[in-house]
N, C-alpha and C positions, 0 to 999 in steps of 0.2 A: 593375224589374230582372228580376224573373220574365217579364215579356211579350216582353222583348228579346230572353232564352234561351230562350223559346220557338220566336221568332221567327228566329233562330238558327239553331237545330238544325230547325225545316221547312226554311229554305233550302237547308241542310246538308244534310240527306234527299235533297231533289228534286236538287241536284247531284249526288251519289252516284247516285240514279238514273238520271241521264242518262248517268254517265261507264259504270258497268256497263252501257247498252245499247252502247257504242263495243266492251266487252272480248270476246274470244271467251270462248263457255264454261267452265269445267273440264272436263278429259278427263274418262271414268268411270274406275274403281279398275279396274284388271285381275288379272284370275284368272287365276293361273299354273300352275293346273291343267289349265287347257284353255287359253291361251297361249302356243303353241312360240314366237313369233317376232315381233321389235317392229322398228320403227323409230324412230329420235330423229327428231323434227319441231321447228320452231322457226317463230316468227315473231317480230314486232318486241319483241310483251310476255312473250312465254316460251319455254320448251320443254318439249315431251312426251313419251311412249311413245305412238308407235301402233300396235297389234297391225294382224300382217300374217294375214291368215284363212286362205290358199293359200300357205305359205311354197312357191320352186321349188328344192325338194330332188333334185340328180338323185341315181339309184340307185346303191351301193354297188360295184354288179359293174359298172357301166358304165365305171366310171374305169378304163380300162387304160393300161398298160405309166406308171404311176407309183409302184408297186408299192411303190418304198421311201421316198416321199415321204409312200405310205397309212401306212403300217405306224408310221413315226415321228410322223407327227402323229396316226393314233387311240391310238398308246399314250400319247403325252401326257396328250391328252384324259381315255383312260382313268384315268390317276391325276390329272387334275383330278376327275373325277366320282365317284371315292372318296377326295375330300379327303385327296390326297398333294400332296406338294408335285410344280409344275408351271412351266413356262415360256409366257413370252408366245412366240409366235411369227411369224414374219415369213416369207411361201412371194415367192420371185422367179426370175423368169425370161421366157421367152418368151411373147409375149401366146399366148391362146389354149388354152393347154397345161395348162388343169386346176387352177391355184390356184384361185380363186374355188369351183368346182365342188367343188372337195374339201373347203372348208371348208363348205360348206350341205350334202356331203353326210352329213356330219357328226350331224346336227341329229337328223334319223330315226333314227339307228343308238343316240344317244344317249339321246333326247328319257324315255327310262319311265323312266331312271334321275339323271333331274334339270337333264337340258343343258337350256338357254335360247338363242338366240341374239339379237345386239342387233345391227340395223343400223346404222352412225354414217356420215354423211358425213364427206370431208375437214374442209370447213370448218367443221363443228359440232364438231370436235374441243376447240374450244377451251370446248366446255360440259363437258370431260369430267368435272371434280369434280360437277355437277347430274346427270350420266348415272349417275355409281357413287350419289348417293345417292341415287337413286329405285329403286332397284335392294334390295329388301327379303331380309334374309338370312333362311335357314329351309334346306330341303331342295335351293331352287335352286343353281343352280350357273350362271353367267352369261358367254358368250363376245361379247363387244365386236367385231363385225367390220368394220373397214375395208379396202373394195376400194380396189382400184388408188391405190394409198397414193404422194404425190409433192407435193414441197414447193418452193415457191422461194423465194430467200433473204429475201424479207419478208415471208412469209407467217406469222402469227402462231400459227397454229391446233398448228404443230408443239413449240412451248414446254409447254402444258400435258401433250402426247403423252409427250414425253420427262422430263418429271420424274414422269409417271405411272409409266411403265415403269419408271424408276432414279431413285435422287439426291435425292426429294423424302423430307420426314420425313413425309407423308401418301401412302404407298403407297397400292397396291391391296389393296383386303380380298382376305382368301382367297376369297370366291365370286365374284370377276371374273379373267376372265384377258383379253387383247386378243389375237386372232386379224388380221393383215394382211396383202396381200397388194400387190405393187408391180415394173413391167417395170425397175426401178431398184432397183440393190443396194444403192443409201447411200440413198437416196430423197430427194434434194437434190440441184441441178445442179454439174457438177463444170464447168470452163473452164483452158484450157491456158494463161491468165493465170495461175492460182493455181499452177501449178507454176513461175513466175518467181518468184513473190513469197516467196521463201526467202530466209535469208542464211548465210553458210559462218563456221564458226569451228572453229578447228582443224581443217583437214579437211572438218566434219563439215555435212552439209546436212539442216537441221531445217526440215520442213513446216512452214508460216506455222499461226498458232493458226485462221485459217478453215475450212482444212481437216479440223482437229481438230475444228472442232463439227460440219461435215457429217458425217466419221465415226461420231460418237459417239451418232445418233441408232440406225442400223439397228444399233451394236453393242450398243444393251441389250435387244435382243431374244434371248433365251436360248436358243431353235430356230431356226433358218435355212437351209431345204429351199429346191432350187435347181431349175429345171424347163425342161427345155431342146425344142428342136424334133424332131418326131415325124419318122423316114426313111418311106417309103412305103410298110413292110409295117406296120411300125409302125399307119400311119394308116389303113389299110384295115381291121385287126384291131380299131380303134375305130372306125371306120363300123359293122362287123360287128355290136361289142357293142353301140353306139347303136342299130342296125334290131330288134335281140332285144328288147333292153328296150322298146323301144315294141311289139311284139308284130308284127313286117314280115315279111315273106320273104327272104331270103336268094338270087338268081338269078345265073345268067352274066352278067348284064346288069349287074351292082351293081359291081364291080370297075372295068370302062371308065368307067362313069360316075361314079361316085365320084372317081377319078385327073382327070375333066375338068376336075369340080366345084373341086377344088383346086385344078389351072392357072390356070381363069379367078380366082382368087382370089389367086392368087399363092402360098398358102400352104399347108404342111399341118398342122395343128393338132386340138386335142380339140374347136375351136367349129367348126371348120369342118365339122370330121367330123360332131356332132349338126346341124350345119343342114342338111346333105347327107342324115344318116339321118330327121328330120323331112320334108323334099321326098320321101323315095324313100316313106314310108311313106303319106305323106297322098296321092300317087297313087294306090298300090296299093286303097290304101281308095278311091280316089275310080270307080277303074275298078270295082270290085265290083261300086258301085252303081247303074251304068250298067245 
């Protein structure tokens, strides 16, 4: 009997050995003292944090003319990171025009006094109870961010989002808040089907219950800044600020060219303006060098 369980448990061994050559590693433990900025990673056998080394934080003063989009969401912030109470928040509007940017900018202005940032995909949403518990409480303070946040009606990942936010008896701990941003104010597709699909009683026309869930996702977000398209002094005063903060020149020549930059693009916005003020500046350096 003893030879068999011997015999057993070597088999036993060397399968185990083979199946851990198939697993990926363990991540390492990361240090959140020198850690600003993670991302969720997944594959088929799990998910991870994987520290971002170069997080791209743009600068504080470069976000112009969102002025009260800043002011609302660093003072959140701010009483997230002296453990006051705080709101999840949700920034939408016009592509281009500085959500995104304003929440990474976030990151440096906060980072001495405890902020974290956590990148999440859409679709990894659906890890989000694994995301809050690897997330170790202590002094950090931890912002969940999902860009360009948008869901379509069988897409699963938005269930766990929303009963994170509201309604579940397993909240968010106080050292998570969810930062997201979306060109969609309900963040679900709406069709002018669903405005037939009512029915009248006394009078009275009650939105079909469909409706009611697509709304009910972007209403448990507690902040809700709105971000609309830049006019074109507007967008040139952000070209401006974008050329400073990279350390460029300022010329006659930046105006025309700046206004082209935008035609041919169709648009005038904050990305457009930093792509414009990157091209004008990596010129200027490149003629120096000549």
């Amino acid at each position: 009997m003893s030879d068999r369980l011997d015999a057993f448990l070597t088999r036993a061994e060397a399968l185990l050995e083979r199946v851990e050559a198939w697993l990926p590693p363990a991540p390492p433990p990361i240090d959140w003292h020198t850690t600003l900025a993670c991302r969720w990673r997944r594959t088929a056998w799990r998910g991870w944090l994987e520290p971002v080394r170069m997080p791209d934080c743009p600068p504080w003063s470069a976000l112009r003319h969102i002025d009260a989009q800043k002011e609302a969401l660093d003072r959140n912030t701010r009483q997230f990171v002296q453990k006051l109470p705080a709101n999840n928040a949700l920034l939408v509007g016009s592509r281009g025009c500085g959500k995104s940017s304003l929440v990474k900018a976030l990151l440096p202005r906060h980072a001495k006094r405890g902020l974290r940032l956590i990148e999440v995909d859409k679709a990894d949403l659906i890890d989000l109870p694994h995301i809050v518990q690897a997330l170790p409480e202590g002094p950090w303070r931890y912002l969940l961010f999902a860009d360009d946040l948008s869901f379509e009606a069988d897409e699963p990942a938005y269930k766990p989002l929303k009963a994170a936010l509201d309604g579940s008896i397993a909240s968010l701990p106080d050292h998570v808040l969810i930062y997201a941003t979306s060109n969609r104010r309900h963040l679900m597709p709406e069709y002018f089907a669903e405005n037939a699909a009512t029915r009248h009683l006394g009078g009275e026309v009650r939105p079909s219950d469909g409706i009611e869930e697509k709304l009910s996702l972007s209403d448990r977000f507690g902040l809700l800044l709105s971000f609309y398209p830049f006019d074109q002094d507007a967008y040139l005063d952000i070209v401006a600020g974008w050329v400073e903060a990279m350390g460029g020149r300022i010329t006659s020549a930046l105006r025309a060219e700046a206004l082209q930059w935008a035609i041919q693009r169709g648009v005038r916005s904050g990305r457009t303006a930093r792509q414009f003020a990157v091209d004008w500046v990596g010129r200027q350096a490149l003629k120096g060098r000549k």
